[in-house]
Backbone as numpy.savetxt, mean C-alpha at the origin, in Angstrom:
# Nx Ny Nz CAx CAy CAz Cx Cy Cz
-13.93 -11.46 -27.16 -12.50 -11.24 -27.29 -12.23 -9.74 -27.19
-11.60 -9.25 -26.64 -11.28 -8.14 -25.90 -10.04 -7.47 -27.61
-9.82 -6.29 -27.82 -9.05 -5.54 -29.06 -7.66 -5.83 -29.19
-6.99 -6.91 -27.65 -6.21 -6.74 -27.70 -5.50 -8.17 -27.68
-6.86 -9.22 -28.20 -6.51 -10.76 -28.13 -6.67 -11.41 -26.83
-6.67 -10.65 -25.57 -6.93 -11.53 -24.10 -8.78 -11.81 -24.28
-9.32 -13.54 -24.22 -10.08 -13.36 -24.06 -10.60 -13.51 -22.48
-11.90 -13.40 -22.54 -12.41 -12.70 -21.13 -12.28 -14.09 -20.19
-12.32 -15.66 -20.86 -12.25 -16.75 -20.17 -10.10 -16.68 -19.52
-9.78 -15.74 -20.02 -8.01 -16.20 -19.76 -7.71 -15.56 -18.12
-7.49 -16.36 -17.68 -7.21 -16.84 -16.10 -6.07 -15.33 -15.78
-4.85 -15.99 -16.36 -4.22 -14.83 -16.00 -4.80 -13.23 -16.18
-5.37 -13.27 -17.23 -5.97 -11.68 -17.18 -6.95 -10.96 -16.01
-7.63 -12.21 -15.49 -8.74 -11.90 -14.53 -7.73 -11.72 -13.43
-6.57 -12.20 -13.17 -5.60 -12.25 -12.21 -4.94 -10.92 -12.15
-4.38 -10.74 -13.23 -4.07 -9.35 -13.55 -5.19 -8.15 -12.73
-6.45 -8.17 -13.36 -6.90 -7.38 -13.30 -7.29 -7.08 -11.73
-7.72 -8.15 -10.82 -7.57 -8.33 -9.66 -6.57 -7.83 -8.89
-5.14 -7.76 -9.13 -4.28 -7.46 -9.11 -4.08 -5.90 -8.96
-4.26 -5.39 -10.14 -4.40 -4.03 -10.17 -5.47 -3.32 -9.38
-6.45 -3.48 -9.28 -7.60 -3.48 -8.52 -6.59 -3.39 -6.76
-6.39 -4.45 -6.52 -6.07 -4.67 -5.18 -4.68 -3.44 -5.08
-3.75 -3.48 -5.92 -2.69 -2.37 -5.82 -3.16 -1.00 -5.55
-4.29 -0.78 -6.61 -5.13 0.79 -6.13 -5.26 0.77 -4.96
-5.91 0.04 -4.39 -6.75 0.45 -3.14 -5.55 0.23 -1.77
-4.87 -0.54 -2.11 -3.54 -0.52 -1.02 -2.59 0.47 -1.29
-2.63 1.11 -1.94 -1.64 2.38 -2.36 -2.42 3.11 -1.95
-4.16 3.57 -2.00 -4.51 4.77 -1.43 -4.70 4.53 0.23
-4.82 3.64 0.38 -4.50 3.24 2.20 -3.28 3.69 2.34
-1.99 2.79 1.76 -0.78 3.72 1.98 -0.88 5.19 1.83
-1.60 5.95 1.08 -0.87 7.29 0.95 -2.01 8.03 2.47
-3.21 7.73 2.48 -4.28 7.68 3.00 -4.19 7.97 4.66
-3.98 6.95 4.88 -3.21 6.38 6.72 -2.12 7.21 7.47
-1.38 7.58 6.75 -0.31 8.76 6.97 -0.59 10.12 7.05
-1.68 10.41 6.22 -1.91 11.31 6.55 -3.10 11.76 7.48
-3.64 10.78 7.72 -4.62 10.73 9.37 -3.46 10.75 10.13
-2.51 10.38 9.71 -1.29 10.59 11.17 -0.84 11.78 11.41
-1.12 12.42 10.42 -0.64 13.76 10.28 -1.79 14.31 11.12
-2.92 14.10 11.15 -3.72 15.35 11.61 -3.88 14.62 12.90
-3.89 13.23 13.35 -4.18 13.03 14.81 -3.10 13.29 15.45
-2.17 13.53 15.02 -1.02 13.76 16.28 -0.96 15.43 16.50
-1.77 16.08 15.43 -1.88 17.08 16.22 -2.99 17.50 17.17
-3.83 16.77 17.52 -4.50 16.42 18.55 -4.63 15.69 19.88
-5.24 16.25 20.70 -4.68 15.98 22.37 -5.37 14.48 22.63
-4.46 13.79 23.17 -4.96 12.29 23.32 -6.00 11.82 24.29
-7.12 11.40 24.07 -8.35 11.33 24.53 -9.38 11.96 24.05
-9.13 12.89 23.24 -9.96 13.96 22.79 -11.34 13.25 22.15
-12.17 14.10 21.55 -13.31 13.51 21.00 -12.45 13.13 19.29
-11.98 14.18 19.11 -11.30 13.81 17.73 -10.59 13.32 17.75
-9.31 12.75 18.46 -8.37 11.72 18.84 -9.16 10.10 18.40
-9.71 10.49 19.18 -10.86 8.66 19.69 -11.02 8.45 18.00
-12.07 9.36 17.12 -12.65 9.55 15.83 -11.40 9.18 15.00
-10.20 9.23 15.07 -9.08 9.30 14.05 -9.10 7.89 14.78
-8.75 7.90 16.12 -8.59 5.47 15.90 -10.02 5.16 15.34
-10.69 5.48 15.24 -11.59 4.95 14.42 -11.48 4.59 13.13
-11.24 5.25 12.46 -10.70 5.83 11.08 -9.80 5.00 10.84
-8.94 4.72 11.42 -7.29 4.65 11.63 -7.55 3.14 11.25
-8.19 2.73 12.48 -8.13 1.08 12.50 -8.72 0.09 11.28
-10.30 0.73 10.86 -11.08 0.39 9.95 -10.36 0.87 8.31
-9.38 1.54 8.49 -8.80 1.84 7.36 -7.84 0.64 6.87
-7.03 0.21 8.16 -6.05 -0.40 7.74 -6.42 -2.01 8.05
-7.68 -2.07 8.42 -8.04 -3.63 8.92 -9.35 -4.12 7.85
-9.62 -3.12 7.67 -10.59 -3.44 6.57 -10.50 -3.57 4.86
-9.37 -2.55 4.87 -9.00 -2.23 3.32 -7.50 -2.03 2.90
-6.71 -1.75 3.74 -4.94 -2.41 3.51 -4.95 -3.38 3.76
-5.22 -3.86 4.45 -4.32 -5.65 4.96 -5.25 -6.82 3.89
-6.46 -6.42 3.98 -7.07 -7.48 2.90 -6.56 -7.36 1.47
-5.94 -5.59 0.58 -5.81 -5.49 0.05 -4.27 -5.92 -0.70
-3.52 -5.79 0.69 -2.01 -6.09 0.35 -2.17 -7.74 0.24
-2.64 -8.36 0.81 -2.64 -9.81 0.56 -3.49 -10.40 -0.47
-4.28 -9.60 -1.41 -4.75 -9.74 -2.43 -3.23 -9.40 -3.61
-2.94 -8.25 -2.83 -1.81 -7.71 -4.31 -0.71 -9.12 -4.13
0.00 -9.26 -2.97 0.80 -10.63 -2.73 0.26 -11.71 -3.54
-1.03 -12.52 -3.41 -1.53 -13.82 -3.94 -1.45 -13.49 -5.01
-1.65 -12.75 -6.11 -2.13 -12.10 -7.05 -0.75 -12.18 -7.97
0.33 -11.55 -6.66 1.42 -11.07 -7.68 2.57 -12.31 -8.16
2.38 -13.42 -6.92 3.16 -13.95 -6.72 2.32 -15.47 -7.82
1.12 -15.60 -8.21 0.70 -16.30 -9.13 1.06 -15.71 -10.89
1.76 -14.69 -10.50 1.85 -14.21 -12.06 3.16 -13.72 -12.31
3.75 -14.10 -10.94 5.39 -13.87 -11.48 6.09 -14.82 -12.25
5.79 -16.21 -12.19 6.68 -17.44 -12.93 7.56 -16.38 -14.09
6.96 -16.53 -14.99 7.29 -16.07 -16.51 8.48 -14.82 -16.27
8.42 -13.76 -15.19 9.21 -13.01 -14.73 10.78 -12.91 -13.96
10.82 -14.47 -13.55 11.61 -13.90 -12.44 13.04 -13.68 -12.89
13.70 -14.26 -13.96 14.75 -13.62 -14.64 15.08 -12.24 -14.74
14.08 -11.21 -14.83 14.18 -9.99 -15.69 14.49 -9.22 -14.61
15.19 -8.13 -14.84 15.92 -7.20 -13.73 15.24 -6.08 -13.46
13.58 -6.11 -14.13 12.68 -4.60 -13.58 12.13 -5.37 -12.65
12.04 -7.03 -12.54 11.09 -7.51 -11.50 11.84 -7.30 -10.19
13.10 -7.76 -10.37 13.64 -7.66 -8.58 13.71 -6.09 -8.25
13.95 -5.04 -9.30 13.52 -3.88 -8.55 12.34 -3.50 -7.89
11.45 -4.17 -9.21 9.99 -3.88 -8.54 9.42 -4.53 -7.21
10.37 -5.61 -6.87 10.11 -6.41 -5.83 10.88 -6.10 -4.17
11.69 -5.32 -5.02 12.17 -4.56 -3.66 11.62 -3.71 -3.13
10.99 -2.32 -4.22 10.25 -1.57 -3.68 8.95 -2.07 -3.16
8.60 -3.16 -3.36 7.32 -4.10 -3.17 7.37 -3.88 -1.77
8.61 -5.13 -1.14 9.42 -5.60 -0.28 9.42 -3.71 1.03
9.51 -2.43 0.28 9.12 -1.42 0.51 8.16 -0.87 1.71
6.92 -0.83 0.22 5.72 -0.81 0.85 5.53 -1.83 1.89
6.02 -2.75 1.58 5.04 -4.15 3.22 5.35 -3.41 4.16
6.89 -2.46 4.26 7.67 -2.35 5.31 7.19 -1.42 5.72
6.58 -0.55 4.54 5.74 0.96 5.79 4.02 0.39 6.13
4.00 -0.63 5.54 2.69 -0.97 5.66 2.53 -1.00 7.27
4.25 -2.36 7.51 3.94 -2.50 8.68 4.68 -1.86 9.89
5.14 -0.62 9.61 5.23 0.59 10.58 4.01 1.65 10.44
3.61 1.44 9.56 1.94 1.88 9.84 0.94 1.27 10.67
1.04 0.02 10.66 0.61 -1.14 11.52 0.82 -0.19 12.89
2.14 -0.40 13.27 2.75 0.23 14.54 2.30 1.43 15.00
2.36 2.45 14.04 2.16 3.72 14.60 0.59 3.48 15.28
-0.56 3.24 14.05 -1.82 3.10 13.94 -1.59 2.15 15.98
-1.52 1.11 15.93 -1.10 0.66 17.17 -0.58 1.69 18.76
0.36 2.75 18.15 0.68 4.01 19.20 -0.69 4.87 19.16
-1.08 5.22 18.25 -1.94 6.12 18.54 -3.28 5.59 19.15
-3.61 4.41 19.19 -4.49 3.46 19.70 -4.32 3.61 21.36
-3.12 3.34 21.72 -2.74 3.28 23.26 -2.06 4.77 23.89
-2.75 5.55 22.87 -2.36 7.29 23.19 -0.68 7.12 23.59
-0.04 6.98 22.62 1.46 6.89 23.16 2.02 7.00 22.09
1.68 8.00 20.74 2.34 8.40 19.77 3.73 9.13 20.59
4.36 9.12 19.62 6.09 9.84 20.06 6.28 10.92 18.72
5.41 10.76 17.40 6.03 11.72 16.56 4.99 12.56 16.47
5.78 13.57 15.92 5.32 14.71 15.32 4.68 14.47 14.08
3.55 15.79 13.95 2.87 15.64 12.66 4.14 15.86 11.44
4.96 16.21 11.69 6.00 16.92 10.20 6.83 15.17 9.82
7.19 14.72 11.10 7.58 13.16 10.42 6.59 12.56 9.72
5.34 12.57 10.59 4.23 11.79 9.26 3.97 12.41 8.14
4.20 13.98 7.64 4.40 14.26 6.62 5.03 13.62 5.74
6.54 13.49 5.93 7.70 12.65 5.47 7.17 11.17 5.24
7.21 10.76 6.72 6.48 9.31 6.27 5.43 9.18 4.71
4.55 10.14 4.53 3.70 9.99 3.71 4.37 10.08 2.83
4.82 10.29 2.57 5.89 10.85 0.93 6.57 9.35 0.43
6.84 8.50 1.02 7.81 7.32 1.18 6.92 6.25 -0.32
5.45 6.27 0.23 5.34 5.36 -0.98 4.69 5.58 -2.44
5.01 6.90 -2.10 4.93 7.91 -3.19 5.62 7.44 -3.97
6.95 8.00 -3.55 8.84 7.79 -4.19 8.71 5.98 -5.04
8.40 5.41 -4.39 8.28 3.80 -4.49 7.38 3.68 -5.36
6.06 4.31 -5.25 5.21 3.85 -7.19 5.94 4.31 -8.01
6.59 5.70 -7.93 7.14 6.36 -9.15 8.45 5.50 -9.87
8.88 4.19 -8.24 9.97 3.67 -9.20 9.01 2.32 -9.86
8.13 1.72 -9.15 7.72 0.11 -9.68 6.80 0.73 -11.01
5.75 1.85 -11.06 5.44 2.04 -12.58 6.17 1.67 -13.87
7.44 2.93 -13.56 8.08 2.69 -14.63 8.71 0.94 -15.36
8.69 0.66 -14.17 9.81 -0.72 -14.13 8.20 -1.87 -14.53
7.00 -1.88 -14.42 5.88 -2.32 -14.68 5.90 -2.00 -16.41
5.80 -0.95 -16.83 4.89 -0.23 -18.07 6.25 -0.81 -18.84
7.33 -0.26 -18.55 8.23 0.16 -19.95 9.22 -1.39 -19.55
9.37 -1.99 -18.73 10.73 -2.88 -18.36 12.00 -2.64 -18.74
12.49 -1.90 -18.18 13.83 -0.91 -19.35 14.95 -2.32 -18.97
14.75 -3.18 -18.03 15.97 -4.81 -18.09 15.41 -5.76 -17.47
């Protein structure tokens, strides 16, 4: 029995913890991925380091975002019942709703820079990177404290 009454056989907790687990690692892909965008677009397309960043690029987001976001989804969506009344969840579910959305213009870009046909600049993927920054700083709070 764990200090805090969850014991180690309780389903939801292992869910939880899975959960969190899977949120880390799709949040550092999100913050992660953007900023390989940042440094391959300032590089000439074909290059030896060009090629090395789709490398990077692809195995980042095919190996460890996409498995990870659909871990945080199964995960989140088995442990919402008890929630869905409360008014920190639909915030938190918007900014959720968020992240998928740069997930999957990350998808896209990762996709441009694949077929050497990026269009932005490194200073937008700066910006871009910042986006799901802004978005943990709101679902934490609305997670830890539930202020409604």
């Amino acid at each position: 029995m764990l200090s805090y009454g969850v014991e180690y056989t309780d389903p939801y907790a292992w869910v939880k913890t899975l959960h969190v687990i899977a949120v880390i690692t799709w949040m550092a892909g999100l913050f992660y991925l953007p900023r390989l965008f940042v440094y391959h677009a300032m590089e000439t397309p074909g290059s030896a380091a060009s090629e090395k960043f789709k490398i990077m690029e692809r195995r980042l987001l095919r190996a460890i975002m996409n498995p990870s976001m659909i871990i945080v989804l199964v995960t989140g969506l088995l442990m919402i019942e008890g929630w869905l009344s409360s008014g920190w969840l639909h915030v938190k579910l918007l900014m959720v709703a968020g992240l998928i959305t740069m997930h999957m213009f990350n998808a896209r870009w990762r996709r441009d820079f694949e077929a050497d046909r990026n269009t932005h600049s490194h200073v937008f993927y700066r910006y871009a990177n910042e986006i799901p920054t802004v978005m943990m700083l709101i679902i934490i709070p609305m997670v830890i404290l539930k202020p409604f």
